[in-house]
C-alpha positions as CSV (number, residue, x, y, z in Angstrom):
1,X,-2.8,-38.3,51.6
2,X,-1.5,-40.7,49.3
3,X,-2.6,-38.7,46.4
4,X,-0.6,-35.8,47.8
5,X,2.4,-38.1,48.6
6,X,2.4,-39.0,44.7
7,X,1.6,-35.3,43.2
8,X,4.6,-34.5,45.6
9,X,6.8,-37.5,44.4
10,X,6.2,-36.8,40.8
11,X,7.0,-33.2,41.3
12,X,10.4,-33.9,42.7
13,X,11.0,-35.9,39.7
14,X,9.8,-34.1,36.6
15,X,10.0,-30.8,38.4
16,X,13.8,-30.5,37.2
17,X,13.4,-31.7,34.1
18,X,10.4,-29.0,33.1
19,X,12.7,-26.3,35.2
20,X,15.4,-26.7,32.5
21,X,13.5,-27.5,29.9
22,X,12.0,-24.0,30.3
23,X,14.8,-22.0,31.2
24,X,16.2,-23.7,27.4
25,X,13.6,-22.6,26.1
26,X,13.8,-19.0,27.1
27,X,17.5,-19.5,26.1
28,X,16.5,-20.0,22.4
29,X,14.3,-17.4,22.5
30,X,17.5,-14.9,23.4
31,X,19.3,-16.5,21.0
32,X,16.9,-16.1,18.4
33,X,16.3,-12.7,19.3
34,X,20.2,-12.0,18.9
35,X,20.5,-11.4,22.6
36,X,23.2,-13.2,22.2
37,X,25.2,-12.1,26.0
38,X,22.3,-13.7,27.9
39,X,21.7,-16.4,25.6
40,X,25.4,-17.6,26.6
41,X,24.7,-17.0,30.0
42,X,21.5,-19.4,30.1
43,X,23.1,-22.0,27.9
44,X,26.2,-21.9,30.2
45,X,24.0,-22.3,33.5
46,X,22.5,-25.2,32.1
47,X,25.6,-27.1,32.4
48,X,25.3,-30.5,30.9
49,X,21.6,-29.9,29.8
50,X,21.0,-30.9,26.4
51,X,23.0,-29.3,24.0
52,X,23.4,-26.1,25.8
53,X,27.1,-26.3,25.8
54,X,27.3,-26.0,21.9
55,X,24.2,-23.8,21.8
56,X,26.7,-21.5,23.9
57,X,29.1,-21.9,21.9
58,X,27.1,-21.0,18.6
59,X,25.9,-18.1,20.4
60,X,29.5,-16.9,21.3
61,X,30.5,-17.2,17.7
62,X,27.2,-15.2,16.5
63,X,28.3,-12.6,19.0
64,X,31.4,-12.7,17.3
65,X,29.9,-12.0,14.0
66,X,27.8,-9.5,14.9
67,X,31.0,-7.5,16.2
68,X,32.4,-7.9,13.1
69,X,29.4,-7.0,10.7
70,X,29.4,-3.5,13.4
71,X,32.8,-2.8,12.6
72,X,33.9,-3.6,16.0
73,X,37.5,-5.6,14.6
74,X,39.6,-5.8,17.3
75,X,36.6,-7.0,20.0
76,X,35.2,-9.9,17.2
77,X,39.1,-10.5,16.6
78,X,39.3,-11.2,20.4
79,X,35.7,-13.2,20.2
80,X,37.0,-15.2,18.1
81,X,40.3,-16.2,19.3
82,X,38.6,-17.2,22.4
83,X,36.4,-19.8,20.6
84,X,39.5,-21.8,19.7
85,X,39.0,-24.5,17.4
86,X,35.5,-23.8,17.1
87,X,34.0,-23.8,13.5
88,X,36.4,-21.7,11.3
89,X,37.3,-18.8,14.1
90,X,40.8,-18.5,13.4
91,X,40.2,-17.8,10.5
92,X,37.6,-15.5,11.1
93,X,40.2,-14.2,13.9
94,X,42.9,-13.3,11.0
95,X,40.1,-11.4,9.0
96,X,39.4,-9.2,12.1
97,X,42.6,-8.3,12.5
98,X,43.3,-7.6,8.6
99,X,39.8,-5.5,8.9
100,X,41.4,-3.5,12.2
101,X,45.0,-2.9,10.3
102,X,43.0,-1.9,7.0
103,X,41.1,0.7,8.9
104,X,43.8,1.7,10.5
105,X,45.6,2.6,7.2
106,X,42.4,4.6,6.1
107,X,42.3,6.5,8.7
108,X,46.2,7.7,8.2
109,X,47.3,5.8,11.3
110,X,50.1,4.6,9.7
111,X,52.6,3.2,12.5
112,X,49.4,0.8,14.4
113,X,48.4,0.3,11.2
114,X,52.0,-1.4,10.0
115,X,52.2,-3.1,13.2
116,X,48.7,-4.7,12.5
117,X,49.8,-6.1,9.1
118,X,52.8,-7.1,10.9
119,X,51.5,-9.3,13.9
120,X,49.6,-10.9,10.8
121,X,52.6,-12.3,9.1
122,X,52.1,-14.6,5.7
123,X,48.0,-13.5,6.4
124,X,46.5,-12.3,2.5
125,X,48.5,-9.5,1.0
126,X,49.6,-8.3,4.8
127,X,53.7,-8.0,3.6
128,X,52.4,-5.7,0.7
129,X,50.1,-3.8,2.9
130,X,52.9,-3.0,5.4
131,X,54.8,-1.5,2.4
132,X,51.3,0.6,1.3
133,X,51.7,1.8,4.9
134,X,55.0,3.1,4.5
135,X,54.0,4.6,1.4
136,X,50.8,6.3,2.7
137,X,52.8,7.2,5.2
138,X,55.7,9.2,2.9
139,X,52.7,11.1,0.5
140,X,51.2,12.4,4.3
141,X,54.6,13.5,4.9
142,X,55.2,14.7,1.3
143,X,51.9,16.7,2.0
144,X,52.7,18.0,4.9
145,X,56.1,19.6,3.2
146,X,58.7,17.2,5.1
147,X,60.4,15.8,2.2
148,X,63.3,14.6,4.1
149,X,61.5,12.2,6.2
150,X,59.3,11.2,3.2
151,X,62.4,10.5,1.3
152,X,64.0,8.1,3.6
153,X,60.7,6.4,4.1
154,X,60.3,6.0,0.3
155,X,64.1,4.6,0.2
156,X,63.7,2.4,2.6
157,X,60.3,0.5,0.7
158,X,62.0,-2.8,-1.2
């Protein structure tokens, strides 16, 4: 009985521990796996455990990343304005958002594309890009034989 009573007793107090230490562990692995949605969730359900609050936030930020390297601009742009202060995120933020107003422009949307470089004020070469947009804008309408509009477009460019 006593031996019972102390496997018992030990169990309720390393139990825990081992719990969390394993579900960190399969948190890394998801991590390292670049699962990174679940890896967030484990790190976040660990709480206080360890370093899972900064292993979520590492994994939010690699999220991030990988929504940027897929193209996916105005999602990472959103990824990373939610991480705040974390690492260099605003930053990376502002190059989301230049990516998602350049493709914009390349793909002839010209007004969302302006309006883009716009919201990102004094960001790069944005106040030059908002002109390019203009003028993209006039040769599409030049093309399109409405010289009138394309005219007052290409007046209006200082």
């Amino acid at each position: 009985l006593v031996i019972v009573l102390t496997g018992l007793c030990a169990g309720l107090k390393f139990g825990p521990e081992l719990l969390n230490k394993q579900k960190y562990n399969n948190a890394v692995a998801l991590a390292e796996e670049g699962n990174y949605s679940d890896a967030i969730i484990a790190f976040q359900a660990l709480g206080d455990y360890s370093n899972s609050k900064e292993k979520a936030l590492e994994c939010e930020y690699n999220y991030a990343s990988k929504l940027e390297e897929d193209g996916k601009f105005a999602e990472a742009k959103l990824a990373f304005e939610n991480l705040g202060t974390y690492s260099d995120s605003s930053t990376r933020a502002q190059s989301c958002a230049y990516s998602e107003a350049k493709e914009a422009l390349d793909n002839k949307n010209f007004k969302t594309a302006s309006k883009l470089f716009m919201e990102l004020g004094d960001y790069g070469d944005s106040k030059d890009m908002i002109k390019e947009c203009s003028y993209q804008n006039a040769l599409s309408l030049m093309e399109e034989k409405e010289y009138k509009s394309a005219i007052e477009i290409l007046t209006a460019i200082r």
